[in-house]
Each structure stands twice: as structure tokens, then as C-alpha cells.
C-alpha positions as CSV (number, residue, x, y, z in Angstrom):
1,X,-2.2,17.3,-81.0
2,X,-0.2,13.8,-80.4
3,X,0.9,13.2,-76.8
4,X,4.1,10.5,-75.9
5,X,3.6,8.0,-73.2
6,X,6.2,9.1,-70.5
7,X,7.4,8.7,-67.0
8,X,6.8,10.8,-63.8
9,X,11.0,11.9,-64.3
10,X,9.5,14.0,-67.8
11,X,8.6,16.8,-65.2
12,X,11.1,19.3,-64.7
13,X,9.8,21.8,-61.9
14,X,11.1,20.8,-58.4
15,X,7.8,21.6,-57.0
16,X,5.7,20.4,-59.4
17,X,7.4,16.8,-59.0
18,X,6.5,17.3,-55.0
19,X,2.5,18.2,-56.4
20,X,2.9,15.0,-58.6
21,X,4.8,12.5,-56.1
22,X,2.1,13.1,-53.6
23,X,-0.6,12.3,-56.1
24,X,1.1,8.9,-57.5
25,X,1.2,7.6,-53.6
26,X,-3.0,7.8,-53.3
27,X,-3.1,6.5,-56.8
28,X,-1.3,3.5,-56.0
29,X,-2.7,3.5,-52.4
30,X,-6.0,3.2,-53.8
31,X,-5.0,0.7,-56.5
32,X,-6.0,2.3,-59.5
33,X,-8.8,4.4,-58.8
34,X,-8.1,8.2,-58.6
35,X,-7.6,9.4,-55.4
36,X,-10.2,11.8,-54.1
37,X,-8.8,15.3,-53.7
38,X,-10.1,15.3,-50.1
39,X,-7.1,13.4,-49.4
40,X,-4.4,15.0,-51.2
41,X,-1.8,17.3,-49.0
42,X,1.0,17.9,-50.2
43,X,3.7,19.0,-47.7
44,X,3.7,23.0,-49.2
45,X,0.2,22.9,-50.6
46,X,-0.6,26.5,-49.6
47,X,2.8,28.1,-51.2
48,X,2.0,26.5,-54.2
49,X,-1.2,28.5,-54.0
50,X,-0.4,31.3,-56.8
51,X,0.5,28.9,-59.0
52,X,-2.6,26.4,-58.5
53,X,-5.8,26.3,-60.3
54,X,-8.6,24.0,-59.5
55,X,-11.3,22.9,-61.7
56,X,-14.6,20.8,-61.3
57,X,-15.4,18.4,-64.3
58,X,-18.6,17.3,-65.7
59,X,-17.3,14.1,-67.4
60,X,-21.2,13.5,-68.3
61,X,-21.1,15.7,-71.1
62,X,-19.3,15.5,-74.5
63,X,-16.8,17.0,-74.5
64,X,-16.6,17.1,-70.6
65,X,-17.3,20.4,-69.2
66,X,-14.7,22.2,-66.9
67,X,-15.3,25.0,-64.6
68,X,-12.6,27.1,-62.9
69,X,-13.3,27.2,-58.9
70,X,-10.2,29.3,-58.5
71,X,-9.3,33.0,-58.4
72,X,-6.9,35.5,-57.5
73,X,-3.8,32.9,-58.9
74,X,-0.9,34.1,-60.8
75,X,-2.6,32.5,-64.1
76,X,-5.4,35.1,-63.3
77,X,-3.0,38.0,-64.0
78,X,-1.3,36.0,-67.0
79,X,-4.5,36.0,-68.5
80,X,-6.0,39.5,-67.5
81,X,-9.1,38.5,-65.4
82,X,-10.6,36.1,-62.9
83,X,-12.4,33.2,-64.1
84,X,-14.2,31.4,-60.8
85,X,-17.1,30.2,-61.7
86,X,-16.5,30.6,-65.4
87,X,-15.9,27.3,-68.1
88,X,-12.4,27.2,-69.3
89,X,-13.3,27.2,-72.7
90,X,-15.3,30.7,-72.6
91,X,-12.7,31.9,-70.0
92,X,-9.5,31.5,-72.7
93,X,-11.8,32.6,-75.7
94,X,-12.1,30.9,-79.1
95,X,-8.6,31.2,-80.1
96,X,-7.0,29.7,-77.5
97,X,-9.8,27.1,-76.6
98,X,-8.7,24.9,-79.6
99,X,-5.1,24.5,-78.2
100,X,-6.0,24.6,-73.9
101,X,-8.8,22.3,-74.3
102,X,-7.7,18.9,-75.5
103,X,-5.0,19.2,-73.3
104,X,-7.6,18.9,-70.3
105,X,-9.7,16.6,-72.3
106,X,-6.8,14.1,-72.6
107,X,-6.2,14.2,-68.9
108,X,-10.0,13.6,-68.2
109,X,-10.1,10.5,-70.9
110,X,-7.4,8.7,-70.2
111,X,-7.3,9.3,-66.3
112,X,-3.7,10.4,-65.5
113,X,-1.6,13.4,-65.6
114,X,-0.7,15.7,-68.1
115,X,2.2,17.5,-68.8
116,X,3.1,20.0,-70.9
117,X,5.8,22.8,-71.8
118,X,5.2,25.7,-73.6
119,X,7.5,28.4,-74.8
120,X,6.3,32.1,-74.8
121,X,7.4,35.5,-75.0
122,X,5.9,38.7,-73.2
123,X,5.4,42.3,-73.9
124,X,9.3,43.0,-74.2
125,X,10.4,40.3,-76.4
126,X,11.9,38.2,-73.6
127,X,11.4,34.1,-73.7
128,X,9.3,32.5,-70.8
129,X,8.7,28.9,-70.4
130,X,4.9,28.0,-69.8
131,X,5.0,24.6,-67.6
132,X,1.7,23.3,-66.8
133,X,0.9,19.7,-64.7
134,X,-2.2,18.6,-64.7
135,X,-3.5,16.2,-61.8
136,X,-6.6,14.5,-62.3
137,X,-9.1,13.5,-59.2
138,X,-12.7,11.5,-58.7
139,X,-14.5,8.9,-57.7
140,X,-13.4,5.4,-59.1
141,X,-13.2,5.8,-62.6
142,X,-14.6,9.1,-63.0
143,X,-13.0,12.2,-63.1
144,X,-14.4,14.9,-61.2
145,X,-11.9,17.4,-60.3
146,X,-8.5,18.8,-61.7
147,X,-5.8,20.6,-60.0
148,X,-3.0,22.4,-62.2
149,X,0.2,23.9,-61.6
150,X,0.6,26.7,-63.8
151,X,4.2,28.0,-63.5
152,X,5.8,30.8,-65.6
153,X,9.8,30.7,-65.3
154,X,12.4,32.8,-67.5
155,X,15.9,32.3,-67.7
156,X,16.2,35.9,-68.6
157,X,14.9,36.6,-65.0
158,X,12.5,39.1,-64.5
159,X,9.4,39.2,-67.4
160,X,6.2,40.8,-67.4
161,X,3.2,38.3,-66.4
162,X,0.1,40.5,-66.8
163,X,-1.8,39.4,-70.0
164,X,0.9,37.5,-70.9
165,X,-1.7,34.9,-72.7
166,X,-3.3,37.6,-74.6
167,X,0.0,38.9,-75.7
168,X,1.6,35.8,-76.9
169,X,0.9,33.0,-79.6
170,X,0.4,29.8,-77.5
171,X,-1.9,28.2,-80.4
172,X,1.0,26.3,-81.8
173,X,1.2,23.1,-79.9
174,X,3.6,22.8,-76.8
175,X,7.2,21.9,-76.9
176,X,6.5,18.7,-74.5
177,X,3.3,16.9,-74.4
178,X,3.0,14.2,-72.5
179,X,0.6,11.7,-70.3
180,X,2.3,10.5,-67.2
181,X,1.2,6.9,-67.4
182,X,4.9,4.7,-67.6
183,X,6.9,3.0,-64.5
184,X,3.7,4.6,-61.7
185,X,4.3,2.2,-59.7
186,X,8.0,2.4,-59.4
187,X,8.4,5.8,-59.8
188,X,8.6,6.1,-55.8
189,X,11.0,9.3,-54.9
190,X,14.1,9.2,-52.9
191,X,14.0,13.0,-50.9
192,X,16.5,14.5,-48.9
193,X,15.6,17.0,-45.9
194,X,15.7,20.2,-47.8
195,X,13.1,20.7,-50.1
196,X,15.5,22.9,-52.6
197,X,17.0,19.7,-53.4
198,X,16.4,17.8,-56.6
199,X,13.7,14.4,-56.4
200,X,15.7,11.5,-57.7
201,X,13.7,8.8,-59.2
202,X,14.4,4.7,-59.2
């Protein structure tokens, strides 16, 4: 699965840029390590909260090992159970593992944020788009926490999310796939007062 080499401006999601934005200042604050995740509030962290999944990593192992510390998200529904305290690759199953995986393998390896988009359809035929960011954590050099934001959006409006994964085909490779690692350091947000508005980027 090839990944391009893009700027923050490739995600799409209001919100998600907020998630990403607050992560890129304690990246750069902390010049070059990753930030700790101790430190990382964004300004509407808790009505993200559906949406978010968190993760610990074992980076010691090959491949890394990553264990979902999350439950009762919207990702839980889309997926038809809760996985806290389960790994991620025994939590999607086999078929998806092969296509979820390297995604959060990537992010672990090469230390920056992941984004992809994924086109889906659920139990009545109608198109959803699959946006996941992946925001990596740790100590130094070493990964030891991920946060994602998992949104489902369809422009059809309403759309079923329960089991939505096990419905659909998401084994073919996402639409967008791409490490956030161009322009960090001048990728520094202008943001007006209301937090509807769009992020424009320098």
C-alpha cells in the first residue's frame, strides 16, 4: 500500500484539522520529538469523543503491537462490538487486518500522522466516506500512544452505522493515503472566532 508525502492542508474534516493543528504546535514546541499525550488539549477534545479512539503501542515488538484502550465510540458500533483492551489486529479479524494494520504501522515507523480516506457503502446501498487521522504520541523517538479520529460522513445524509465494517469491502486500499510530514513547520493556522469556520493554512 504506497503512501504520498503531503501537507497538513490534505485533511479535509474541519475538526479533524483542529485535532491535527493542536498536535503540530507540541511537535514543533518540542522540536522534533513527539509530544506526550499528557499535553495535548485540544479546545473540543471531549465532543470529539464518539469519534476518538486511543491506542497504546508496543513499538518493541515486530510488527509493533497495538491495543485499543477505548470503548463505547461510534467506531465500536461501526464495527459491531467493543474492543478495550483487545489488539487491533484480533479486534478487525483477518480480513481486514491486512488492509487496517499497515496503515498504523506506517504512522508508528515513520513518526508522523496518517491520513487516509476511504469510500464505503452500508446496508442500503448508500455511499459513506471513511476519514480516519491518525496522531502519533511518545517519548522522544518512540511511539507509545495513538489517538484516531474516525469519522463517517455521507453526502446522502442519513446512513446506517451499525456494522457498517462488517458489511462493507474496505480491503481495497483507500482513496487517499497519505503521511503528513511536508511544510510542519509552516503549516501554522490562521482561525477565526467561530469554530464552524474553515482553517486556512499559510
Amino acid at each position: 500500500m504506497e503512501f504520498q508525502s503531503a501537507t497538513p492542508a490534505v485533511v479535509v474534516a474541519i475538526r479533524q484539522r483542529d485535532l491535527l493543528n493542536t498536535w503540530l504546535r507540541l511537535y514543533l514546541r518540542n522540536e522534533d520529538d513527539l509530544p506526550g499525550i499528557s499535553g495535548y488539549e485540544p479546545e473540543r477534545l471531549k465532543e470529539e469523543a464518539d469519534d476518538l479512539v486511543y491506542y497504546t503501542i508496543e513499538a518493541s515488538c515486530t510488527p509493533p503491537v497495538v491495543t485499543i484502550q477505548s470503548e463505547g465510540t461510534r467506531m465500536s458500533s461501526a464495527y459491531g462490538a467493543i474492543g478495550k483492551g483487545r489488539r487491533l489486529d484480533e479486534y478487525v479479524g483477518p480480513r481486514l487486518a491486512a488492509s487496517v494494520m499497515p496503515v498504523y504501522h506506517l504512522c508508528i515507523e515513520r513518526r508522523r500522522p496518517v491520513y487516509t480516506v476511504s469510500h464505503l457503502k452500508d446496508g442500503e446501498g448508500r455511499e459513506v466516506e471513511y476519514e480516519r487521522l491518525l496522531l502519533p504520541f511518545g517519548h522522544g523517538s518512540t511511539v507509545t500512544d495513538i489517538i484516531a479520529s474516525l469519522k463517517t460522513i455521507s453526502m446522502e445524509g442519513r446512513f446506517e452505522l451499525r456494522d457498517l465494517m462488517k458489511r462493507t469491502d474496505i480491503v481495497t486500499a483507500p482513496a487517499v493515503r497519505a503521511v503528513i510530514d511536508r511544510d510542519l513547520v509552516n503549516a501554522r493556522p490562521y482561525r477565526s472566532a467561530s469554530w464552524a469556520d474553515d482553517l486556512v493554512f499559510e
